[in-house]
C-alpha positions as CSV (number, residue, x, y, z in Angstrom):
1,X,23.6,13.7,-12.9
2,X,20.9,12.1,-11.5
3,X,19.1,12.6,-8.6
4,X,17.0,10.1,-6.5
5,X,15.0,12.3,-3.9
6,X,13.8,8.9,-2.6
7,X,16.9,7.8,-2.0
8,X,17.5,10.2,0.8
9,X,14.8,9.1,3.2
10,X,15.4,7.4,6.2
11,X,14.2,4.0,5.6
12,X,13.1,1.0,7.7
13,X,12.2,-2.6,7.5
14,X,9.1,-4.5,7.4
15,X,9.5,-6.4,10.3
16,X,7.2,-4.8,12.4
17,X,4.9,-4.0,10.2
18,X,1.2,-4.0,11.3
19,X,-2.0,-3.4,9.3
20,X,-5.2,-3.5,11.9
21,X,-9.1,-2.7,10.8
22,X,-10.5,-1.7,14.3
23,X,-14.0,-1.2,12.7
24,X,-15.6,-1.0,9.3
25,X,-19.4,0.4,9.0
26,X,-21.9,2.8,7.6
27,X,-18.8,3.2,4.5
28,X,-15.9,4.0,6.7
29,X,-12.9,1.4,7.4
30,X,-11.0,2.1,10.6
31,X,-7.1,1.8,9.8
32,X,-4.5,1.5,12.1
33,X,-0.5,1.2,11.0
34,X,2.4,0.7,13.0
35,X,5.9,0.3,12.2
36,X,8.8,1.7,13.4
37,X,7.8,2.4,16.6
38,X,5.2,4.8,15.0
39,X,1.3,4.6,13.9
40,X,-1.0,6.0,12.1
41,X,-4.8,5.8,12.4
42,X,-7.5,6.9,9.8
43,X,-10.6,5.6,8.7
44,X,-10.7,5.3,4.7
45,X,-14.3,6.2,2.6
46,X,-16.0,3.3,0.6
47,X,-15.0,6.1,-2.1
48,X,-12.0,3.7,-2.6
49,X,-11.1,-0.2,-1.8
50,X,-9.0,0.0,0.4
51,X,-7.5,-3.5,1.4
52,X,-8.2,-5.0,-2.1
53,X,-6.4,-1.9,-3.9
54,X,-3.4,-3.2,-1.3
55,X,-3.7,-7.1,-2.6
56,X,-4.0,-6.1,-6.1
57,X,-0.7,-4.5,-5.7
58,X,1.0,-7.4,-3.3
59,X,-0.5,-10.0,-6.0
60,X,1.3,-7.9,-8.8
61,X,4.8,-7.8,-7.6
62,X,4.4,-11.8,-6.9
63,X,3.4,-12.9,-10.7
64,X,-0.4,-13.6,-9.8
65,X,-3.1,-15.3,-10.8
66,X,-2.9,-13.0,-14.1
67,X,0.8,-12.4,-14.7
68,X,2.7,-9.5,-13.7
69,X,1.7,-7.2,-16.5
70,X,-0.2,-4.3,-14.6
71,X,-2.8,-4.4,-17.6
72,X,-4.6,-7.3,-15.7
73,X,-5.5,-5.3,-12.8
74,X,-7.2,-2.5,-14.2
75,X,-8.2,-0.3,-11.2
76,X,-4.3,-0.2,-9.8
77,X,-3.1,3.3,-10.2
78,X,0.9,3.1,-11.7
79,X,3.0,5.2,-13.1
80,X,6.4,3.5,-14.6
81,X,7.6,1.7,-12.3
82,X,5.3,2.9,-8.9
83,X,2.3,2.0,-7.7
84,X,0.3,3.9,-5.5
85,X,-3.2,3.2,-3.9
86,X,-5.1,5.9,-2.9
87,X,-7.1,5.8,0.5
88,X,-10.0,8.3,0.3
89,X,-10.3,10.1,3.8
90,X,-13.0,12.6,2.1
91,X,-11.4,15.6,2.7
92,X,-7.9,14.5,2.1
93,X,-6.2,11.3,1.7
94,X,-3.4,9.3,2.4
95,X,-1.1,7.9,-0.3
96,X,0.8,4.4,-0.6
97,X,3.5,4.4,-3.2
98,X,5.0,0.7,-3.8
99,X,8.3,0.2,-6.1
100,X,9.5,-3.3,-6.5
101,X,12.7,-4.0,-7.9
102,X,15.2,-6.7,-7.8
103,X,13.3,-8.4,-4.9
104,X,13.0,-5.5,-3.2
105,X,10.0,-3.4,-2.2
106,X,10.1,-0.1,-1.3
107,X,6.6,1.5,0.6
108,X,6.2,4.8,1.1
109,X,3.4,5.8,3.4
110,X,2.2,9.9,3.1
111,X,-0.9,11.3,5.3
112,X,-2.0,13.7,2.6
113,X,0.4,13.9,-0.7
114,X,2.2,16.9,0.6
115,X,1.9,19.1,-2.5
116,X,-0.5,17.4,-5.0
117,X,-1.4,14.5,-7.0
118,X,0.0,16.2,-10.4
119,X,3.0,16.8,-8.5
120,X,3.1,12.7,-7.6
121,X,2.1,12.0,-11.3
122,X,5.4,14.5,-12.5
123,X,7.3,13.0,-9.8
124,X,7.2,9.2,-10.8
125,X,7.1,9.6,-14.2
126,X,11.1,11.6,-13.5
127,X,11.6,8.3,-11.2
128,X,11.9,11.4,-8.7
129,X,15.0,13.1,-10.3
130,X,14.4,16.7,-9.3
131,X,17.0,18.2,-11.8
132,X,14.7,19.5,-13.8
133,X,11.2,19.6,-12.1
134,X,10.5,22.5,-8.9
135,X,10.0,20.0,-6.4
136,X,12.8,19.2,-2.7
137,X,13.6,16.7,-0.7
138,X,12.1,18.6,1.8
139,X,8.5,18.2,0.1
140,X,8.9,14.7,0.2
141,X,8.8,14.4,4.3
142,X,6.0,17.1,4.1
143,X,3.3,14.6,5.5
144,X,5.6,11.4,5.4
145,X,4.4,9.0,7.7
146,X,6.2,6.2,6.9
147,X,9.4,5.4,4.2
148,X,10.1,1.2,4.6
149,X,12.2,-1.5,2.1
150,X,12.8,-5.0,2.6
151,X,11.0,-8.3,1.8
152,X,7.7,-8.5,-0.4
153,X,7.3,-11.9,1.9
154,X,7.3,-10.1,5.0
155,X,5.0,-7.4,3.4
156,X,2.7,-10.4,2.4
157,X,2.1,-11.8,5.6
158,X,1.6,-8.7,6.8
159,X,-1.3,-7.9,4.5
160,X,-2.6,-11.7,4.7
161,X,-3.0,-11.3,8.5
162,X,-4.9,-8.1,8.1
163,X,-7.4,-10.2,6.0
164,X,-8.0,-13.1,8.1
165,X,-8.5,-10.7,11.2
166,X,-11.6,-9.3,9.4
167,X,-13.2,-12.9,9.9
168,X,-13.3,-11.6,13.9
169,X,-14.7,-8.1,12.9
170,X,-18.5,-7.6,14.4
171,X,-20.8,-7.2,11.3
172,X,-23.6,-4.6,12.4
173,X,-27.3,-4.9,12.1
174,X,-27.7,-1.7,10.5
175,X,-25.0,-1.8,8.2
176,X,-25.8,-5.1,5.8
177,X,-23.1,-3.2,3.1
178,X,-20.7,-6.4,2.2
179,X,-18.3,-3.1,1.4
180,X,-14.9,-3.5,3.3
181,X,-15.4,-7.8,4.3
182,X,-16.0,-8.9,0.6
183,X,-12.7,-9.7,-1.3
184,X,-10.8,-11.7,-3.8
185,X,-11.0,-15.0,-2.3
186,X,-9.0,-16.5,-5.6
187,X,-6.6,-13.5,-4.9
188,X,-5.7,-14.4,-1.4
189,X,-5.9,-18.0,-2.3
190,X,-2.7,-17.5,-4.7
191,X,-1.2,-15.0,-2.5
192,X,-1.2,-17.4,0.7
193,X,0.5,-20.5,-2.0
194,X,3.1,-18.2,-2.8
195,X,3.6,-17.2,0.9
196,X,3.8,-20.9,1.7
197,X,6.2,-21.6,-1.0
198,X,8.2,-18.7,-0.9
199,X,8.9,-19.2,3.1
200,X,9.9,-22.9,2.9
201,X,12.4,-22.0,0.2
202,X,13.8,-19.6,2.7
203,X,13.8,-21.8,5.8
C-alpha cells in the first residue's frame, strides 16, 4: 500500500500568506515569510533568482504565456509532478516544493532540505511513498518551516504584491546591479490578467 509522507503534515492555508523583500544589495535579497502565525527571514545569494524562479513556477500552474508544459521554462527545477526552487543562502539553503493538482497547490517551505538534495530528487520521483526508500516522516519536519494548501489565486496575489513592493525598495549608489529589481515584465503582465479574471469569476 501506498504511502504519502506528505500527507501527514499539518497543513495550513494561504490566507495569510506574506512574502516581504526588506532589502536587496551588494547580491543578497532580504526575505521575510509569514504565515501561520510564524516567519522566517533569510537573505537569498544572486547565486539563484529568487523571486523570478517563484513566478516562473506561479505562471506554470496558470497556463502562461508559454503553455503549461514545464519545457518552456527551462531554468525551473521539477521532478514529476513537483516543483521546487532553490534559494541559495551560500552555506545552506532553503527549499520550496510546489505540487499543483486539481486546483490545488500544495507549498512546502524547508530551511535547509533536512537530509539532502539526492534524497529530495529520490523522494519526488516515489511521489514520497517511503515503502521502499530509507527515508520517515520524521525527516520530513527536520527543518520544515512551513507545510500550506489552498488556492493558486490567493498564492498569486501573494507573489504579485511582493513585486510591486519592490517599486518602493531604495536602490543604492554603490550597488548599480539590476540583479534582484529586474523581472519578467510580460510574466507579471499575464499573471496579473489571470488574477483579474480568475477573481471576478469567483466573486
Amino acid at each position: 500500500m501506498k504511502m504519502d509522507m506528505l500527507s501527514t503534515l499539518s497543513y495550513t492555508t494561504f490566507n495569510d500568506f506574506y512574502i516581504s523583500i526588506k532589502k536587496i544589495r551588494y547580491g543578497w535579497m532580504s526575505f521575510n515569510v509569514v504565515a501561520d502565525n510564524k516567519d522566517i527571514s533569510y537573505d537569498a545569494s544572486y547565486l539563484c533568482d529568487p523571486l523570478n524562479d517563484l513566478l516562473d513556477v506561479a505562471v506554470l500552474f496558470a497556463g502562461g504565456p508559454k503553455g503549461k508544459a514545464a519545457s518552456y521554462y527551462p531554468k525551473l527545477n521539477y521532478i514529476g509532478n513537483y516543483f521546487y526552487v532553490t534559494h541559495e543562502l551560500e552555506g545552506d539553503s532553503v527549499i520550496w516544493l510546489f505540487k499543483y493538482v486539481g486546483e490545488e497547490l500544495t507549498l512546502i517551505i524547508w530551511n535547509g532540505f533536512p537530509v539532502d538534495m539526492d534524497a529530495l530528487y529520490d523522494l519526488a520521483v516515489a511521489d514520497f511513498d517511503d515503502q521502499s526508500l530509507p527515508f520517515t516522516e520524521q525527516d520530513l519536519t527536520q527543518k520544515l518551516v512551513f507545510a500550506m494548501k489552498g488556492s493558486l489565486l490567493t498564492f498569486a496575489k501573494t507573489l504579485i504584491d511582493t513585486f510591486h513592493n519592490l517599486e518602493c525598495l531604495q536602490r543604492w549608489e554603490d550597488d548599480d546591479d539590476e540583479w534582484g529589481f529586474a523581472y519578467s515584465k510580460n510574466q507579471l503582465d499575464f499573471f496579473l490578467k489571470w488574477v483579474y479574471k480568475n477573481s471576478a469569476l469567483i466573486n
